[in-house]
C-alpha positions in Angstrom: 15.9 -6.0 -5.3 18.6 -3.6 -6.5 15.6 -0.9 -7.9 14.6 -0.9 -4.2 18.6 0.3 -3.2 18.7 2.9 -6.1 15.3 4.7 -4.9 16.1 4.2 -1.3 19.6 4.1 -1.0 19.3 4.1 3.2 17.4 1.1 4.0 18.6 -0.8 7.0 20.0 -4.4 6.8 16.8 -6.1 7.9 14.9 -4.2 5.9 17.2 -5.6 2.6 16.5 -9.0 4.1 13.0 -8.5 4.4 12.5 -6.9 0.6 15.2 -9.5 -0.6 12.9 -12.7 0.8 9.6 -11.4 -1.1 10.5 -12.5 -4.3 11.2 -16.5 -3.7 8.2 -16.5 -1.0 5.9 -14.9 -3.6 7.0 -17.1 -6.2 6.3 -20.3 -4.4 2.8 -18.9 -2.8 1.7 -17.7 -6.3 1.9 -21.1 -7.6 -0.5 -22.7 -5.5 -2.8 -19.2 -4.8 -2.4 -16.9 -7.5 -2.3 -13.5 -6.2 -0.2 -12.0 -8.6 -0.8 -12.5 -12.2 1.8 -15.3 -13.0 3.1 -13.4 -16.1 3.9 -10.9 -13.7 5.7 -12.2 -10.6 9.1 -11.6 -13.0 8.2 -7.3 -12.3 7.5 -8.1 -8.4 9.7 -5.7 -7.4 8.8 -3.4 -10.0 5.1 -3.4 -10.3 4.1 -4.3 -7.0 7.1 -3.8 -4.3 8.0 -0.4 -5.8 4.6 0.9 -7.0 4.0 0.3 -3.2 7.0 2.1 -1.7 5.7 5.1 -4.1 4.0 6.3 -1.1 6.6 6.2 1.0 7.7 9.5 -1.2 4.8 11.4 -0.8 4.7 10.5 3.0 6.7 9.9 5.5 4.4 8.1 8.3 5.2 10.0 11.9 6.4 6.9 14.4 3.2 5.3 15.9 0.9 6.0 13.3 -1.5 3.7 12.4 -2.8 2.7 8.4 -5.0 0.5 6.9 -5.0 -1.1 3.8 -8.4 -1.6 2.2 -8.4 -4.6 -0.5 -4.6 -5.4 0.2 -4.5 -8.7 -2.1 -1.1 -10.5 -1.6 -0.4 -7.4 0.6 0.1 -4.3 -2.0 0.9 -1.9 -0.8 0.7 -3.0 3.1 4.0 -5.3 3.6 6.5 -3.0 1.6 4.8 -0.5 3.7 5.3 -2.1 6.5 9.2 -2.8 6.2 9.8 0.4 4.9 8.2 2.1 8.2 8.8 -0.4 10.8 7.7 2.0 13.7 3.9 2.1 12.4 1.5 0.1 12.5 -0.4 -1.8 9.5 -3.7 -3.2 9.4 -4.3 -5.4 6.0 -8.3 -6.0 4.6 -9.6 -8.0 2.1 -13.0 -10.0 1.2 -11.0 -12.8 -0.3 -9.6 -15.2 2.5 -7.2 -16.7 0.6 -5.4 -13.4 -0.3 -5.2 -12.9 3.3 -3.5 -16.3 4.1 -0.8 -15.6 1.8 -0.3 -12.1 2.8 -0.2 -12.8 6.7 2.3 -16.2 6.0 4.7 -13.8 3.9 4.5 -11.2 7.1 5.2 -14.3 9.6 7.8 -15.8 7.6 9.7 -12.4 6.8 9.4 -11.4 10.8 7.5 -8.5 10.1 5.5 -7.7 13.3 3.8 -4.7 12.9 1.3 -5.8 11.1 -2.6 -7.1 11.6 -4.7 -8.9 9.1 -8.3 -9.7 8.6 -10.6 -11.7 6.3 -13.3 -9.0 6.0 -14.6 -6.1 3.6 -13.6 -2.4 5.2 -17.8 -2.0 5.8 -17.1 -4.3 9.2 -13.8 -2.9 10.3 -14.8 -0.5 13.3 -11.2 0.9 14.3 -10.2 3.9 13.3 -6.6 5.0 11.6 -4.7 8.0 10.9 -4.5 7.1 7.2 -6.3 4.8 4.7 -4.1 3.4 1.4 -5.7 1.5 -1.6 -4.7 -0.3 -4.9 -6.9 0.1 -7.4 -9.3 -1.3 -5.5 -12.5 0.6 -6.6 -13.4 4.4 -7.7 -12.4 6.8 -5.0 -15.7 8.2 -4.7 -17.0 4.9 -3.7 -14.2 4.1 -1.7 -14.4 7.5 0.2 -17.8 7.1 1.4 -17.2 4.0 3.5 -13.8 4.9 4.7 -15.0 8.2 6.4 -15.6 6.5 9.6 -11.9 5.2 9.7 -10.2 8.4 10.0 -9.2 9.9 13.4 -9.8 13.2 14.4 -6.4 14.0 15.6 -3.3 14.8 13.7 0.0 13.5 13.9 1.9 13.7 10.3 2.7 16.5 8.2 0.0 15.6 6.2 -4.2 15.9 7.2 -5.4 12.3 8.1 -6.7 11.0 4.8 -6.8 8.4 1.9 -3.9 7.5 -0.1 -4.8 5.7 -3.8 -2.1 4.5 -5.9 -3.9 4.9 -9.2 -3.6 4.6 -13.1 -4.9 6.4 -16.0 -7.2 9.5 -16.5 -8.2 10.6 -13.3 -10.1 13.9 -13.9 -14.0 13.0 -13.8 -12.8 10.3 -10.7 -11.6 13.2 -8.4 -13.9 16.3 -9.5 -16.3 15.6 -6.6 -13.3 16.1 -4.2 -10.8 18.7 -6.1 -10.4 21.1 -3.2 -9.6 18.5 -0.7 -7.3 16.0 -3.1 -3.8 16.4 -4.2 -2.3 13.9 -7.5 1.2 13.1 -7.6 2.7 11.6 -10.4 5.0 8.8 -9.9 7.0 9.6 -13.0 8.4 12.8 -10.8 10.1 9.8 -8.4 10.7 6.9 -10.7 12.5 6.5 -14.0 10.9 3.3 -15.0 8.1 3.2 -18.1 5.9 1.4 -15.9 5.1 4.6 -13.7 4.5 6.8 -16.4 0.9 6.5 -16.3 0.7 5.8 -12.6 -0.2 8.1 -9.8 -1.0 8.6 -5.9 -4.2 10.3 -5.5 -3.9 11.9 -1.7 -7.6 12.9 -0.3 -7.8 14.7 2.9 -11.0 13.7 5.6 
């Protein structure tokens, strides 16, 4: 919990509840649905809470705006989201319904009410959002061609309406297709941890 203080030193008190109560509710939730590999839910904060918030330096979401999170698992990136920008709204996918359970029980036990879940793959969601974010959930070609239709029109953040990845690795044949319109960030620039020194935000504008 104290990595969350040092990279965002101006979180409000509810918000250090909220971030605080992850780990113990995480814990208990992995144990009987594993949602986070169980050698990792020591590094919640690091490699999931954190690697989340990583976003939340490339962006700052204008108040009101909406995002949907495509293959949110235990709800990575979408909860830290969530209580970092408590003025937006959060809508969390994914195919597995038991990923979903955990993720909206965590929301309802933490109090965190700007947030909508669903049991379904993104190909039925209909409603559209200023901004799409993604785990690692597949390549971002693929993942691209069936988000289109999710993305307003209008603008209302700093940034063009778009995709936000948080990705790993070697990146360069994944993005050629989409060069002009994508921007990388490396999460080394905002981080000091060896954990992001391969990781990165891949930022696609539709």
């Amino acid at each position: 919990m104290e990595i969350l203080k040092k990279y965002f030193p101006n979180l409000s008190p509810q918000q250090i509840q909220q971030f605080a109560s992850l780990y113990a509710l995480y814990s208990d939730w992995n144990a009987k649905i594993n949602v986070i590999s169980r050698k990792d839910i020591e590094n919640l904060y690091i490699h999931h809470v954190l690697h989340s918030l990583g976003i939340a330096k490339m962006i700052s979401f204008t108040s009101e705006s909406e995002i949907m999170d495509v293959g949110t698992g235990g709800g990575f990136p979408g909860i830290p989201l969530a209580i970092f920008f408590p003025e937006c709204k959060f809508h969390l996918l994914d195919r597995i319904r038991k990923k979903i359970t955990v993720a909206t029980e965590i929301a309802k036990t933490i109090g965190l009410e700007n947030v909508s879940f669903r049991h379904c793959g993104v190909e039925e969601e209909a409603h559209k959002f200023d901004f799409v974010v993604s785990r690692a959930v597949m390549p971002l070609g693929d993942l691209l061609k069936i988000v289109r239709k999710n993305i307003k029109q209008e603008q209302k953040n700093a940034f063009p309406n778009g995709l936000i990845c948080l990705k790993g690795g070697e990146l360069q044949a994944e993005i050629a297709p989409v060069k002009r319109r994508t921007i990388v960030y490396d999460l080394k620039d905002y981080f000091d941890e060896e954990f992001f020194v391969t990781k990165k935000i891949v930022y696609v504008q539709i």
